[in-house]
C-alpha positions in Angstrom: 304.2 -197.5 -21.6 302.0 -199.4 -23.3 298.2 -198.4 -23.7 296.9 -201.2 -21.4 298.5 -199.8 -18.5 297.4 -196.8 -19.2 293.8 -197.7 -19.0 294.4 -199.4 -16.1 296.5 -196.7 -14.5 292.9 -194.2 -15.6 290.4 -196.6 -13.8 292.8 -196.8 -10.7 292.5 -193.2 -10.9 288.5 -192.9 -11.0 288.6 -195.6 -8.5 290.2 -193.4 -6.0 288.9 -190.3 -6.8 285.3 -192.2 -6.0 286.6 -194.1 -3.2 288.0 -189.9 -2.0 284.4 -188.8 -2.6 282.3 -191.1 -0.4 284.5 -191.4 2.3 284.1 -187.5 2.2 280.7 -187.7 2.2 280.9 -190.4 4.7 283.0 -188.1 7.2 281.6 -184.6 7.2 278.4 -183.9 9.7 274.9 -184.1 7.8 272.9 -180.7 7.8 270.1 -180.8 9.6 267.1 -179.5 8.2 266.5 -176.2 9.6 263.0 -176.7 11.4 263.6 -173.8 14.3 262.0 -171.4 11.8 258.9 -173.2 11.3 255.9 -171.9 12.4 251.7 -171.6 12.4 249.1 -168.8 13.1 247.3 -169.7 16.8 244.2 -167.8 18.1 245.9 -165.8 21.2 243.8 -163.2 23.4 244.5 -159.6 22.8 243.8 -158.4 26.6 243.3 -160.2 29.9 239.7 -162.0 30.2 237.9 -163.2 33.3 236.1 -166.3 34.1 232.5 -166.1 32.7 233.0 -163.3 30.0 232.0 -164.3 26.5 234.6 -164.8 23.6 234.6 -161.9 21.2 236.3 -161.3 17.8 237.9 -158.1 19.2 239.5 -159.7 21.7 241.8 -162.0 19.8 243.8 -162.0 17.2 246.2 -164.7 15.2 249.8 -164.9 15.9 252.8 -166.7 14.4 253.3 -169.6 17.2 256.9 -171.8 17.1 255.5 -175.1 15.5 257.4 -177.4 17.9 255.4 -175.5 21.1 251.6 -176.0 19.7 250.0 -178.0 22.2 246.9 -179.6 22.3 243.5 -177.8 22.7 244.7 -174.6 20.5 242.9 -173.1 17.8 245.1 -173.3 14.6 244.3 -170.5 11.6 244.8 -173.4 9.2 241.7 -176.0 10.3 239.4 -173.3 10.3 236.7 -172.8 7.5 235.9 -169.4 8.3 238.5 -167.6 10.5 236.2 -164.7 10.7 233.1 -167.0 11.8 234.7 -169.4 14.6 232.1 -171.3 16.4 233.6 -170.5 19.3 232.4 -167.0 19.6 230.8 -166.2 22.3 231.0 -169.1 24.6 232.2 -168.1 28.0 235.6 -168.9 30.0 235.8 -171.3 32.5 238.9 -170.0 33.8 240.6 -166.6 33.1 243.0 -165.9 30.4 246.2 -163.4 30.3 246.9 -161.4 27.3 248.8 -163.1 24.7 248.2 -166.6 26.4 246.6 -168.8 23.4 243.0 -170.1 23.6 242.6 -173.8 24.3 239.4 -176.0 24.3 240.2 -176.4 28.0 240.0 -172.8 28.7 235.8 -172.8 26.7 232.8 -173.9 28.2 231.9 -176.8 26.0 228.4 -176.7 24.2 227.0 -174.0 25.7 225.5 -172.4 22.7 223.8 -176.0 22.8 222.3 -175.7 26.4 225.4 -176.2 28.1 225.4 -174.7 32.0 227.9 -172.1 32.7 227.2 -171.7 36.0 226.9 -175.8 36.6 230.3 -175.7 35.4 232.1 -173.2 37.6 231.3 -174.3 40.9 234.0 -175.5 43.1 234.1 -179.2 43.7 231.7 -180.8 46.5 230.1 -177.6 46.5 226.2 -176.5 45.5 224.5 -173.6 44.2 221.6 -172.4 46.2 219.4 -169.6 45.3 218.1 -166.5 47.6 215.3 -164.7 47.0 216.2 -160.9 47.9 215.0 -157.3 48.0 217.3 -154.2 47.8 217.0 -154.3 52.1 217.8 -157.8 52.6 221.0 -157.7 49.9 223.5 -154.7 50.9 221.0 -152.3 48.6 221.9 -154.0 45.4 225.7 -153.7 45.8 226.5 -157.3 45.9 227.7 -159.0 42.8 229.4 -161.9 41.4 232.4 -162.6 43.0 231.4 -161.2 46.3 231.7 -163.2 49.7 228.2 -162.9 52.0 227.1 -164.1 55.4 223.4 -165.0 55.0 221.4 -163.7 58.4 217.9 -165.4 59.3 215.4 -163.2 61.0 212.2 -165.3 62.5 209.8 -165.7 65.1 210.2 -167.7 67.8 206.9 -170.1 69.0 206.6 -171.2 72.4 204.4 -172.3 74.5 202.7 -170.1 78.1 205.2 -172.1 80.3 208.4 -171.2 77.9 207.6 -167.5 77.0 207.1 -167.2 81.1 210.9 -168.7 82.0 212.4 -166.8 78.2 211.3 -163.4 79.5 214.3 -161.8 80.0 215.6 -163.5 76.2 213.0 -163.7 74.1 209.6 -162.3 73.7 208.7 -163.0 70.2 211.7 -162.2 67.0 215.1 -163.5 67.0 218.1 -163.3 64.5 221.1 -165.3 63.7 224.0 -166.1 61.2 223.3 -169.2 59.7 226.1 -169.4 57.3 229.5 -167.2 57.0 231.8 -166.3 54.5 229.7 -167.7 51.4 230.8 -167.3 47.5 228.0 -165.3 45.1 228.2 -166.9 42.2 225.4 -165.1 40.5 222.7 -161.8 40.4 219.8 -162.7 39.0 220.8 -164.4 35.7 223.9 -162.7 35.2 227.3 -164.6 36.7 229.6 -162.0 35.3 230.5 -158.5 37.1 229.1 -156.0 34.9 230.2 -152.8 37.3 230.2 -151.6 40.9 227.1 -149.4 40.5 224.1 -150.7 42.5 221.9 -153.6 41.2 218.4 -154.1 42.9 218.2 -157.8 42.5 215.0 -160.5 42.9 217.4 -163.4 43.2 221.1 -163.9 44.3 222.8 -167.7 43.9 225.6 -168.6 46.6 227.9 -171.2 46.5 227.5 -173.5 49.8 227.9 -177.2 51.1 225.5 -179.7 51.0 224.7 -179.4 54.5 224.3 -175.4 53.7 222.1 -176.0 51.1 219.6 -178.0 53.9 220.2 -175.2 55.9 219.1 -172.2 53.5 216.1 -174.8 52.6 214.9 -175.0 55.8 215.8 -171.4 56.9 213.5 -169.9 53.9 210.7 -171.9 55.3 211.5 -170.6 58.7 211.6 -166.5 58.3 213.0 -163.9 56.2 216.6 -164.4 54.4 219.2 -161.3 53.9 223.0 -160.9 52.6 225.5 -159.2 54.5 228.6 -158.2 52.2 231.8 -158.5 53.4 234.8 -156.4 53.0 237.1 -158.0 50.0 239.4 -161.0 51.3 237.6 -160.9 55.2 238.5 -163.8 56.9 236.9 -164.9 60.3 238.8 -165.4 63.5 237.8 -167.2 66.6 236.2 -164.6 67.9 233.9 -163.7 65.2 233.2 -167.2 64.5 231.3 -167.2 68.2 227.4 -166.1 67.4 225.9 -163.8 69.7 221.9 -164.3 71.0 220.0 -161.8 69.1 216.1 -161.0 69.8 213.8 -158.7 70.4 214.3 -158.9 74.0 218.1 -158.2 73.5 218.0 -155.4 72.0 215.3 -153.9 72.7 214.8 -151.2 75.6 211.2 -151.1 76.1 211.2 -154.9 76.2 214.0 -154.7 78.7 212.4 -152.3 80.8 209.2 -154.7 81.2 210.9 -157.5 82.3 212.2 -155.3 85.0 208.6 -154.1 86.1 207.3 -157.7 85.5 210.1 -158.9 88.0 210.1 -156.2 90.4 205.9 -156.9 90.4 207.1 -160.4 91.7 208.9 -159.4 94.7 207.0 -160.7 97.7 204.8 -162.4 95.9 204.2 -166.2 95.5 202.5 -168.6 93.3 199.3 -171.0 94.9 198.7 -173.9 92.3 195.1 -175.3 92.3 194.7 -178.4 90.6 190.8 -179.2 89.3 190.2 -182.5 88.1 192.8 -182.4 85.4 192.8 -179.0 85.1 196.1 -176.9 86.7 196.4 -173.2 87.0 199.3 -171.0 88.8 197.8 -167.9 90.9 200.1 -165.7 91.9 199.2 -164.6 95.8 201.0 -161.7 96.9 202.4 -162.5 100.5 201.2 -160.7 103.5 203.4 -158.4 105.6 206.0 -160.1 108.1 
């Protein structure tokens, strides 16, 4: 065999042994890059917190969070300047927050620590808040706090004229009392909008959640008498039947009044009523009627 066919015989060999190689490399499944294991530090909460309390250091903590589940509005360990001076600190919830869940943008009130309004932005949709001045007798002796559901109860005095107070008698001599709204939200005790406790608060002023039309309606009613608070037992609803308002004065339910309209009436019997008109003057005498 001569020596050029064993060169060529050699290349033909490297040849195939390349041609082996890619076709190899060609064949066989390409690793992917492991990536599962990947991971950042979020800011999680270390215990359940409710609407309206403030962020606190002690109550979160960084965790290792699967990099492929970050969403947006989490607070990543890594684009903080000072992890141990967040600027969020101390801006309240707008919604509440289990233990472990992450903290999000969407879960802050944003710039409150610039004037932003917690309380604007907690209250339900198409709804207003409308405050009521209160003392410790017209609000449940200070137990009502946030959270708490209310009826608000309108005590005033009712004006008439000689000719009405005559034919209301037997309803109405002067004070009367009424629901004027049921089942309303307490959004706030004083300034506070948070449920610091159960113990009794003797507040000045109490802000409920209501309708537009209930706003008009405590408007007016403040201009009209005195304002108090009933509480209501936790998750109350109203039926039909309490839903119906009962006439309440001080002819109602009182027995003294009561007991005069029954004279005055009784004073009546066999009696009638001569009206003597003079020029445009008219007076009612009563004439008691002779014996038949």
């Amino acid at each position: 065999m001569n020596k050029s066919v064993m060169m060529i015989m050699a290349g033909a060999l490297v040849v195939a042994i390349l041609v082996a190689m890619i076709v190899q490399a060609k064949l066989s499944p390409k690793k992917e890059k492991n990536t599962a294991s990947a991971s950042i530090e979020v800011l999680v909460s270390t215990k359940k917190l409710m609407t309206g309390e403030r962020l606190k250091p002690e109550n979160v903590r960084w965790q290792e969070w699967p990099e492929k589940a970050v969403f947006k509005g989490v607070y990543k360990r890594a684009d903080q300047p000072d992890e141990k001076e967040l600027a969020i600190y101390d801006v309240p919830l707008r919604r509440d927050i289990e233990s472990g869940e992450p903290i999000t943008s969407q879960a802050l009130i944003p710039d409150v620590k610039g004037g932003g309004n917690f309380l604007a932005a907690s209250i339900s949709e198409g709804m207003r808040a409308v405050a009521v001045n209160v003392k410790a007798n017209t609000a449940a002796g200070g137990f009502i706090a946030p959270g708490d559901h209310v009826d608000v109860l309108l005590a005033y005095s009712v004006k008439m004229d000689s000719d009405a107070k005559d034919a209301a008698g037997e309803l109405v001599d002067r004070y009367a009392s009424q629901t004027i709204l049921n089942n309303v939200k307490v959004l706030a005790v004083d300034q506070s909008s948070k449920d610091e406790g159960r113990e009794a608060k003797v507040a000045k002023t109490v802000t409920i959640e209501v309708t537009r039309e209930g706003a008009e309606v405590i408007a007016l009613a403040d201009k009209m008498g005195e304002l108090s608070l009933s509480l209501r037992r936790l998750g109350d609803k109203d039926t039909e039947i309490s839903k119906v308002t009962p006439i309440t004065t001080d002819a109602t339910i009182s027995e003294v009044s009561r007991k005069v309209n029954q004279m005055m009436e009784r004073s009546k019997t066999g009696s009638e009523t001569v009206r003597i008109y003079s020029g445009t003057a008219v007076q009612n005498v009563p004439v008691r009627a002779g014996a038949q």
